[in-house]
C-alpha positions in Angstrom: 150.6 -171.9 19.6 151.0 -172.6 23.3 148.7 -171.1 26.3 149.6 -168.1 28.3 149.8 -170.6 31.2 152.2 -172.9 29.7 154.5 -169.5 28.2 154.0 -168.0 31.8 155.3 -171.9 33.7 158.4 -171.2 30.8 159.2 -167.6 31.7 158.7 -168.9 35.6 161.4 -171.5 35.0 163.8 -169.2 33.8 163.4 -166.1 35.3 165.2 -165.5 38.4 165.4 -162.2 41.1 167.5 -159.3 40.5 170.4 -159.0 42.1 170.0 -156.8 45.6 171.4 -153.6 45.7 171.6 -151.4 48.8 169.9 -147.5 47.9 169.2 -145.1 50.2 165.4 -144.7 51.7 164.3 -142.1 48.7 164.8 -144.2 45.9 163.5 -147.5 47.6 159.5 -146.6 47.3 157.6 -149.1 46.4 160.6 -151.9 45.9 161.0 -155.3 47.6 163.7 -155.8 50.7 166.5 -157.9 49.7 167.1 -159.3 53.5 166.3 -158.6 56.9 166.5 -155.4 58.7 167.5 -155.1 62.7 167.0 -152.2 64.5 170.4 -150.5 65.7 169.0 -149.3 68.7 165.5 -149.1 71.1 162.6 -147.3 69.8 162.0 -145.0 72.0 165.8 -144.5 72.9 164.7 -143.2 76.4 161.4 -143.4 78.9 159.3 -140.2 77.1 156.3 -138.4 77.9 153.5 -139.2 75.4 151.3 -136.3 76.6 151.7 -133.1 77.4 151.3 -132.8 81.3 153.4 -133.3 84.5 156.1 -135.8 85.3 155.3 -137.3 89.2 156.2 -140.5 91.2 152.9 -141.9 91.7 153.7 -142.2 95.3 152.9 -138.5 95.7 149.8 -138.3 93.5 147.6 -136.8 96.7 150.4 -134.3 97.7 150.8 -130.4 96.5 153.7 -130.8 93.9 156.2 -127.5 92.7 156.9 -127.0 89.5 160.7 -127.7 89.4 161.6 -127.3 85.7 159.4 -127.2 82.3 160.9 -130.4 79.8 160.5 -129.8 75.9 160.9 -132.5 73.5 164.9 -132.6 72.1 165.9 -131.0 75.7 169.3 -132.8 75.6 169.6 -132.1 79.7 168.7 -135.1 82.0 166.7 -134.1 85.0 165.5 -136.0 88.7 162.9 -134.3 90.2 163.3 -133.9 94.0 160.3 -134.9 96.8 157.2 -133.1 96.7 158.3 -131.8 92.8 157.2 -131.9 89.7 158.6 -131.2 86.3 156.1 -129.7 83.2 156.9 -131.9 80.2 155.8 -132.1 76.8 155.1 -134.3 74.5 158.2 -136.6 73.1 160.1 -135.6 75.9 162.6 -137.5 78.5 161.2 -138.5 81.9 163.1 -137.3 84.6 165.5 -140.4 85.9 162.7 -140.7 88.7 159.6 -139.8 87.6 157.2 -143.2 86.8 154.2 -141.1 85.7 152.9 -138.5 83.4 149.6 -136.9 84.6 147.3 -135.3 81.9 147.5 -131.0 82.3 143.7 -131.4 82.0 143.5 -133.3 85.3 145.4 -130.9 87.8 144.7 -127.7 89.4 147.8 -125.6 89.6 148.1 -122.7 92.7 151.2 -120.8 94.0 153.4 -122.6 91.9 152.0 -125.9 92.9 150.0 -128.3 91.3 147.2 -130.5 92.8 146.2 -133.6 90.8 142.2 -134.8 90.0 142.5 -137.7 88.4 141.2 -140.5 90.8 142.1 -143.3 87.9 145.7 -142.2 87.7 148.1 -145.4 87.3 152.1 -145.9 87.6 152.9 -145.7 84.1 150.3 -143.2 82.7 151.7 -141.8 79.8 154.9 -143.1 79.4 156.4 -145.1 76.9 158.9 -147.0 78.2 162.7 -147.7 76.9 162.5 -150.0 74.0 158.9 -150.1 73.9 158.1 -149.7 70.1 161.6 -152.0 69.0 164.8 -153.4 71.2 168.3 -152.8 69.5 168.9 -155.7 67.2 165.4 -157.4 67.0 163.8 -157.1 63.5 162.6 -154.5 62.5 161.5 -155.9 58.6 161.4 -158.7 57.3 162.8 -159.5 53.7 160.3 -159.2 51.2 158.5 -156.6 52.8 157.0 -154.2 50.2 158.7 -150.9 50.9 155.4 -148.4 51.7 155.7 -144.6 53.0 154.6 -146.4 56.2 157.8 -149.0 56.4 160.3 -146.0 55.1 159.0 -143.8 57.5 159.9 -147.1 60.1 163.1 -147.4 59.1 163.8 -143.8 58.8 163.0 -143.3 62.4 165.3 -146.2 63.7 167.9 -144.6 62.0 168.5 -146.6 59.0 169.4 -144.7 55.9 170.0 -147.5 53.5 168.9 -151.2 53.2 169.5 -153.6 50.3 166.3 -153.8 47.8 165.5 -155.7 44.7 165.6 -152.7 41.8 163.0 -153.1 38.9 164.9 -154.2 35.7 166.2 -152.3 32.9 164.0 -153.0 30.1 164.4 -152.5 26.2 161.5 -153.6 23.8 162.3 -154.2 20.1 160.4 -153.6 17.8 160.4 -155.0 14.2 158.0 -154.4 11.0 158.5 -152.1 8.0 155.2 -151.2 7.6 154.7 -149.8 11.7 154.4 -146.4 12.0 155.1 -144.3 15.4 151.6 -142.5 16.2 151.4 -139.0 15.7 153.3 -139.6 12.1 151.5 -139.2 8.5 150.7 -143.0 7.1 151.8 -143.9 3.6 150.0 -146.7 1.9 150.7 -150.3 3.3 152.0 -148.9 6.4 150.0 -149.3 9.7 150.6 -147.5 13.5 152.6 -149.1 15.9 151.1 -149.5 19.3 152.7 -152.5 21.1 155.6 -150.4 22.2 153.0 -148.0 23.6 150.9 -150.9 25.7 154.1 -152.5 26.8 156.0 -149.4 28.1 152.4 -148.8 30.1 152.3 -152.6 31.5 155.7 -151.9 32.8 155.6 -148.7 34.3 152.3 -149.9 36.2 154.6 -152.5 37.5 157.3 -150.5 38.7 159.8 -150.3 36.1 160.7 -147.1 35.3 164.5 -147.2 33.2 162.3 -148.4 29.4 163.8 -148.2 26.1 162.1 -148.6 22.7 164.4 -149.7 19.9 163.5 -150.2 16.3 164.8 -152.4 13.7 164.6 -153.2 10.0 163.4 -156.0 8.7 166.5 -157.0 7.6 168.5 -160.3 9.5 171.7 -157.8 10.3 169.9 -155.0 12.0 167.9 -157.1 14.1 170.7 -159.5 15.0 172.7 -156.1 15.7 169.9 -154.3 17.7 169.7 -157.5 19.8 173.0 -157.0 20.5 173.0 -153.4 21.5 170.2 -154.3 23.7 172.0 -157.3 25.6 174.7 -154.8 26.7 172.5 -152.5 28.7 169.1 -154.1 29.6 168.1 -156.9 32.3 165.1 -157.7 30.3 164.5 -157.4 26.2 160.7 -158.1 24.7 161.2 -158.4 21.1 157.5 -158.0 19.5 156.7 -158.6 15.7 158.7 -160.8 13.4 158.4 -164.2 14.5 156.7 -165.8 11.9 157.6 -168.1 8.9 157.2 -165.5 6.4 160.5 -164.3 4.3 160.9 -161.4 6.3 160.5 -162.5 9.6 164.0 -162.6 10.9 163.8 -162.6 14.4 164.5 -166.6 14.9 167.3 -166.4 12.4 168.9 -163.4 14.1 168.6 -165.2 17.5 170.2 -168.6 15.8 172.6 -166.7 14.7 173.6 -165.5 18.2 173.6 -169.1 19.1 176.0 -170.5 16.8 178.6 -167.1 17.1 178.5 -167.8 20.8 179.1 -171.2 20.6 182.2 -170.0 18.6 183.6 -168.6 21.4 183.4 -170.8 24.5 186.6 -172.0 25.3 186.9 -175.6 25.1 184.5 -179.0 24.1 182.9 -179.7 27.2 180.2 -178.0 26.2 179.0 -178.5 23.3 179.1 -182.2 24.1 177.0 -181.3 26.8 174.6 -179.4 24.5 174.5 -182.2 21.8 174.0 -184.8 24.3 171.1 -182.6 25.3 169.6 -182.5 21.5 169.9 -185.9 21.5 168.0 -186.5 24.5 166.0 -183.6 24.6 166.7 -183.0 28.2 167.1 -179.4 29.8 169.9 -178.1 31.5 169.5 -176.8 34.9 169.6 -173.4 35.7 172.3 -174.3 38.2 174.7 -175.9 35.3 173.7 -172.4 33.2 174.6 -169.9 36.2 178.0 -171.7 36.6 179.4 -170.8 32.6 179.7 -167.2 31.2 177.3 -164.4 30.4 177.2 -165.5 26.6 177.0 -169.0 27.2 174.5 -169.3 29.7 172.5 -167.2 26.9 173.0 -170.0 24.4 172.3 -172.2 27.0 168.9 -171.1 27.6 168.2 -170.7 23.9 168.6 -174.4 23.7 166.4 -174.9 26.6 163.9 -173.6 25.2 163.6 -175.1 21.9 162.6 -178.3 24.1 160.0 -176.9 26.2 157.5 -176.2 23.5 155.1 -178.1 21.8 156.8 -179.3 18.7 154.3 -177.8 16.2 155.1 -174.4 17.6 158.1 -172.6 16.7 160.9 -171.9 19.7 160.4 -169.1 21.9 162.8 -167.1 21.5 163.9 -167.2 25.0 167.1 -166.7 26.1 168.8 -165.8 29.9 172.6 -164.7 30.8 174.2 -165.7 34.4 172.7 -162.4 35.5 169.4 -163.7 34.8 168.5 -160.7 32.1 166.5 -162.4 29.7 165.1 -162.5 26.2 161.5 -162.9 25.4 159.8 -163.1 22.1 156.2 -163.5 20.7 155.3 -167.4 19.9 154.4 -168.3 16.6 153.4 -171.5 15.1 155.7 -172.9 13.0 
């Protein structure tokens, strides 16, 4: 039997990223970015008030200001205020074109209409944030691989981007094989035992993320695991097989994936390569994964099959690991031969 690290260096080898898909900011949570993402505009879009107060031009701090206009946050109206004016502005909202300052409402006295400022540390700039201040149209806003968080949704949200292109968490189907297994909750009959590695599997996944999980069963018999194996190839991205592995009589799981091997075999389309793959046996080299990617869905899985028959120890049996030019793999239990 080989070590977790030397199974984990296999599975590393083969295993390759899911291919990005763009989804819209709810279903991204907790995925990875497949690329970079650029702001489309600046963050804030205008000079805004980031207190509530009054909007000045510092040059006039020590005169008696009038209240010209009140500006809420989302008034679509631009304003100037005139000499000797002030406008009341809220938080969020657009400077007038000429205003450079926001005083605090807590620092001014306000009579007839006018207001009179007390605040000795005022400075150009108070309270504003500036045009662009937060992001600039085009620079990035996150990087790929960025884990998407409520934080860097919220980001991306309020820069106006709807969608971005993610890694999505594999479609996953376990099989499992054994007569005797029993699904909890069900009455036992003598020899037969509960099932349970469906159960810790399904967990391990959905702490990782994965949420689309199939459990299959199948006989112990070579055509219903060879056929379940099938069924599961045409809708899953990842398969763990668990149970059957072994060299006893009704351990079919290696057969069943042999089998698979030869049938594709039957149908590539030409000798090139299975002169490649015997030149391989020969050898006992590996193919790259580049040489796999470049050949079809079913042949790429035979390819990998091969693969991995010469990565193992040769007292152990092959893994039975096997991986299609979408990289969806197969993975079963070692067992020593």
């Amino acid at each position: 039997m080989i070590s977790v690290k030397a199974a984990t260096t296999i599975l590393a080898a083969r295993v390759g990223l899911m291919a990005p898909k763009v989804l819209p900011l709810q279903q991204m949570t907790g995925l990875t970015l497949a690329s970079y993402v650029y702001s489309k505009l600046d963050i804030p879009p205008f000079a805004q008030a980031s207190m509530d107060g009054y909007a000045i031009q510092l040059q006039e701090k020590d005169l008696p200001l009038k209240i010209a206009n009140k500006i809420a946050a989302g008034d679509g109206n631009s304003y100037t205020i005139s000499p000797r004016q002030t406008s009341r502005i809220f938080t969020g909202a657009a400077l007038p074109a000429n205003a450079d300052t926001v005083v605090m409402q807590e620092k001014v006295i306000i009579e007839d209409g006018n207001i009179l400022i007390k605040d000795a540390e005022l400075q150009k700039g108070d309270y504003v944030r500036n045009k662009g201040a937060e992001i600039k149209s085009s620079e990035i806003a996150l990087e790929a691989k960025t884990i998407m968080t409520p934080a860097a949704l919220g980001f991306l949200a309020a820069i106006g981007i709807s969608e971005a292109p993610v890694y999505p968490t594999p479609v996953v189907t376990i099989i499992i094989t054994g007569n005797e297994l029993r699904p909890p909750g069900k009455e036992l009959l003598f020899g037969q035992v509960y099932e349970s590695n469906s159960v810790s599997l399904s967990a391990a996944l959905r702490q990782s993320g994965v949420k689309q999980i199939d459990v299959l069963f199948a006989e112990d018999k070579p055509e219903m695991v060879q056929a379940t194996l099938q069924k599961a190839l045409e809708k899953s991205d990842l398969i763990l097989v668990t149970g059957g592995i072994s060299v006893g009589d009704y351990d079919f799981e290696n057969d069943a994936d042999n089998e698979t091997y030869y049938m594709v075999m039957e149908l590539i389309d030409g000798p090139t390569l299975k002169e490649v793959l015997a030149k391989l046996a020969e050898r006992g080299e590996l193919m790259p994964l580049s040489e796999a990617l470049r050949v079809t869905r079913e042949a790429a899985g035979a390819l990998a099959y091969a693969h991995s028959q010469k990565m193992i120890h040769r007292d152990v049996k092959p893994a039975n690991l096997m991986l299609d030019s979408e990289n969806r793999v197969i993975l079963t239990d070692f067992g020593i031969a």
